[in-house]
C-alpha positions in Angstrom: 0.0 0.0 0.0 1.0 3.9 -0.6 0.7 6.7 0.9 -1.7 9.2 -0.1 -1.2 13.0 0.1 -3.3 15.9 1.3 -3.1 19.5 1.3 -2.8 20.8 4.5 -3.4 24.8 5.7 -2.8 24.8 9.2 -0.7 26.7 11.7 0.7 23.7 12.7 1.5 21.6 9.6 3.9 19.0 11.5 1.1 18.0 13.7 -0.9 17.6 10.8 1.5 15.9 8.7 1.8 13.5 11.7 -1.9 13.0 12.1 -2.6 12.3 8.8 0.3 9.5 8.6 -1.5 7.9 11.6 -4.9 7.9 10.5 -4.0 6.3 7.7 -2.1 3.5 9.4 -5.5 3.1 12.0 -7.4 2.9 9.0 -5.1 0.4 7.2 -4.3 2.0 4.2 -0.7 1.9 5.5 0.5 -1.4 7.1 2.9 -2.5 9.2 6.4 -2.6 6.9 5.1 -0.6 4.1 7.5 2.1 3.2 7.0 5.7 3.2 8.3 8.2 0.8 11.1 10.5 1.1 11.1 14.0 3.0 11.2 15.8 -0.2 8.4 13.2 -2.0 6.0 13.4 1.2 6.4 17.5 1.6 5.4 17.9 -1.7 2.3 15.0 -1.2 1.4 17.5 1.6 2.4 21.1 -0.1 4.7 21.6 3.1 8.2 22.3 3.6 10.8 19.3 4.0 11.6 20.5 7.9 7.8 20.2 8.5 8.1 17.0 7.5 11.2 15.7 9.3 9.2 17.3 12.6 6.4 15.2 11.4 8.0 12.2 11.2 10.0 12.8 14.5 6.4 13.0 16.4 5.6 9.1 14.9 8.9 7.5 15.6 8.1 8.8 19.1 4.9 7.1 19.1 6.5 3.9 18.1 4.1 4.4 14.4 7.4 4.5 12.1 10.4 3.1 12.2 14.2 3.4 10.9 15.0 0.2 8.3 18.0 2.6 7.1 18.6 6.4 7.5 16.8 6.5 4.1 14.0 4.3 4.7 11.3 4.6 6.9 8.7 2.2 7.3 5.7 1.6 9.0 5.6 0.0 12.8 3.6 -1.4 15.7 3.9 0.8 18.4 5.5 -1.5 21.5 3.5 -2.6 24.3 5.5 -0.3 26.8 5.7 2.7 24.6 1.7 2.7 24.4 1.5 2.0 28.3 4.1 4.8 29.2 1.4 7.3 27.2 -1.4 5.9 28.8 0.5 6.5 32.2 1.1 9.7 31.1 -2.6 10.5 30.6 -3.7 9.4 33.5 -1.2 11.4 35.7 -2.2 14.7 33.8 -6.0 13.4 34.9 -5.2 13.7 38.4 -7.0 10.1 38.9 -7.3 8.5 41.8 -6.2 5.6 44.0 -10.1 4.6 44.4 -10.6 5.1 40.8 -7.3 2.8 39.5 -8.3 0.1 42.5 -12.0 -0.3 41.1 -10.1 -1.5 38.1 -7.7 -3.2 39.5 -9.3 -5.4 41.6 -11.2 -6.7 38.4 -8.6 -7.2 36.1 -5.6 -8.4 38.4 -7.7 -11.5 39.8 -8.8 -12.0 35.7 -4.7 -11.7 35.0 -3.9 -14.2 37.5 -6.6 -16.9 36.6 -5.6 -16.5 32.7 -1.6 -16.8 34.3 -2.7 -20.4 35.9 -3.9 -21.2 32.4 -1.1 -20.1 29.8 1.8 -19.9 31.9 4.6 -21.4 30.8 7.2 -23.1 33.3 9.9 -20.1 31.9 6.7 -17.8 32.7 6.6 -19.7 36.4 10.9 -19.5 36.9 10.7 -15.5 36.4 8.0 -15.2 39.1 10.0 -17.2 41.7 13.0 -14.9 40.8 10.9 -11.9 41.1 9.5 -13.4 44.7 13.5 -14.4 45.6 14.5 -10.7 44.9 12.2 -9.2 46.9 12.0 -11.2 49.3 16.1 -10.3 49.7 15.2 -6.5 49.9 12.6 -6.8 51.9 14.5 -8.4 54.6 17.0 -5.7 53.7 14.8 -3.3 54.4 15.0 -2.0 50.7 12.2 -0.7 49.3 10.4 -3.5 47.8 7.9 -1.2 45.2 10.0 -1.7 41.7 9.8 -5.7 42.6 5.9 -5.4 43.5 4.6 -3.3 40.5 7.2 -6.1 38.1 5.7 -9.2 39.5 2.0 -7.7 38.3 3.1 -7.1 35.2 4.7 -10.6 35.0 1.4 -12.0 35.9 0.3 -10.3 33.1 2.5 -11.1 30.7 1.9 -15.2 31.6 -1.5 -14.4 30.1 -0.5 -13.9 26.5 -3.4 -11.8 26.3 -1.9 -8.6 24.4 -5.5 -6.2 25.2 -5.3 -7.0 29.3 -1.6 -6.4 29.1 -2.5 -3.0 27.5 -5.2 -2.0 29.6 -3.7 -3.3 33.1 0.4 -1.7 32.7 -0.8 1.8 32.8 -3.0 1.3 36.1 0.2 -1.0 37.3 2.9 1.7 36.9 0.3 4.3 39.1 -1.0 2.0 41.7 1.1 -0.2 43.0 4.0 2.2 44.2 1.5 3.2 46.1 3.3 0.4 48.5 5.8 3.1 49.4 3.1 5.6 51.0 1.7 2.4 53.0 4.7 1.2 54.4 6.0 4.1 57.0 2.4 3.3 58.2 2.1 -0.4 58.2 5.5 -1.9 58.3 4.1 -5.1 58.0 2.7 -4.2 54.5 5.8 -5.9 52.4 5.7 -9.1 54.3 1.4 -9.3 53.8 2.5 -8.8 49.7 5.3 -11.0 50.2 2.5 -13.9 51.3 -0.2 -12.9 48.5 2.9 -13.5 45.9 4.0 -17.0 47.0 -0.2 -17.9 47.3 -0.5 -16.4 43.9 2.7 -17.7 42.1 1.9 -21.5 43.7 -1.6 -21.6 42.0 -0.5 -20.2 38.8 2.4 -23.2 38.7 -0.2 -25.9 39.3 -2.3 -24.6 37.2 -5.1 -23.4 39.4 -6.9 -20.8 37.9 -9.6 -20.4 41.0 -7.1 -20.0 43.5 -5.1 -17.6 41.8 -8.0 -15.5 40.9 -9.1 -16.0 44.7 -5.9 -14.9 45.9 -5.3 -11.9 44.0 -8.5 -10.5 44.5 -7.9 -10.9 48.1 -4.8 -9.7 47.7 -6.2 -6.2 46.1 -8.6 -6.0 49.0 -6.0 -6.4 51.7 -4.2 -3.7 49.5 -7.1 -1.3 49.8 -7.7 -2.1 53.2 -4.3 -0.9 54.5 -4.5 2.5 52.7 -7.8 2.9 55.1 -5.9 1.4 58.2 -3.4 4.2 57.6 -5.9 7.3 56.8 -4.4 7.8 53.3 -6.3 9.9 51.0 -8.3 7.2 48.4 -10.0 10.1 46.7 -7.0 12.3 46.3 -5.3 12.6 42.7 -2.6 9.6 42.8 1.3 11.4 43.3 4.0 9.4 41.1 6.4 8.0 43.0 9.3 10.4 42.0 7.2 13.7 43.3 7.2 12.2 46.4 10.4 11.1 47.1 11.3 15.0 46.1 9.1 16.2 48.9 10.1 14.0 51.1 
């Protein structure tokens, strides 16, 4: 397939330029590996300058939407999983949601990730959760912070599913809600070990294969999660602080 131009009068043509690539890739007139012209073919396709078109295709390679075969040749490209999560995180930050608001979420599609984990995971899938568990079970008895280790073993969960749309859908609310764990903590020391138990009842279900268990014990483990922000009087209707602002304040 080719590309098709379009004249564009706008302020700002680059945005343009870029929107118009995209739409045309959602819509699948342009697919995955088909080439794009050149900067000086596609800015006269568009009756823009070549610089509005470099800018333009800077703003898709950022969205993962075009790729780099060879400094001459640029072809179309599936955004990566991580790069559409890291927008999606972004979004949600500049929303001021909430931890109330990611939890009522969460505690529907982290049990769901856990019972399709029992029922795909492989035993490699199995091997990187009991390294996750090892590793933080080392730093909590270190007394490291044990967040980066919680917020990886959902998304390893995850992952085990081989489900690509709940791996979209559930990184984005991951990366916000579970370093949450660091505000609970100074409040309920106990916190990391109650995690550290939810893990190992998850992680054991999911390697025999048990998808009610590991839903059951997930879901539980949300509610306990929930529960201790309550315990400690932490604000579950105030917009969600990423993890960075408050190590600043602190």
């Amino acid at each position: 397939m080719t590309l098709r131009g379009k004249q564009l009068q706008v302020a700002h043509a680059y945005e343009q330029v870029s929107a118009e690539v995209e739409r045309q890739i959602v819509e699948g007139t342009l697919r995955p590996g088909d080439q794009l012209p050149g900067e000086v073919e596609m800015a006269e396709m568009f009756g823009v300058n070549r610089s509005t078109v470099r800018e333009g295709i800077r703003r898709l390679e950022s969205e993962g939407l075009v790729r780099r075969a060879s400094p001459r040749r640029l072809v179309v490209s599936l955004p990566r999983s991580k790069d559409l999560a890291s927008r999606h995180t972004r979004a949600l930050k500049l929303m001021e949601i909430t931890f109330r608001e990611l939890w009522q979420v969460a505690v529907a599609t982290e049990p769901l990730a856990a019972e399709l984990a029992a029922r795909s995971a492989t035993e490699e899938d199995v091997a990187r959760l009991d390294e996750n568990q090892r590793r933080m079970a080392h730093v909590v008895e270190t007394g490291e912070s044990p967040v980066e280790l919680d917020t990886a073993f959902h998304i390893l969960v995850a992952d085990c599913t081989r489900n690509r749309v709940l791996k979209l859908a559930h990184e984005p609310i991951a990366f916000l809600l579970f370093p949450g764990l660091e505000a609970l903590i100074p409040h309920l020391p106990q916190a990391p070990g109650r995690q550290l138990v939810a893990h190992q009842k998850v992680i054991d279900a999911i390697r025999l294969g048990d998808a009610d268990t590991a839903r059951d014990w997930m879901h539980r483990h949300l509610v306990d999660f929930r529960r201790g922000y309550e315990i400690a009087n932490l604000p579950l209707d105030a917009p969600i602080v990423p993890l960075a602002a408050n190590k600043a304040t602190s």
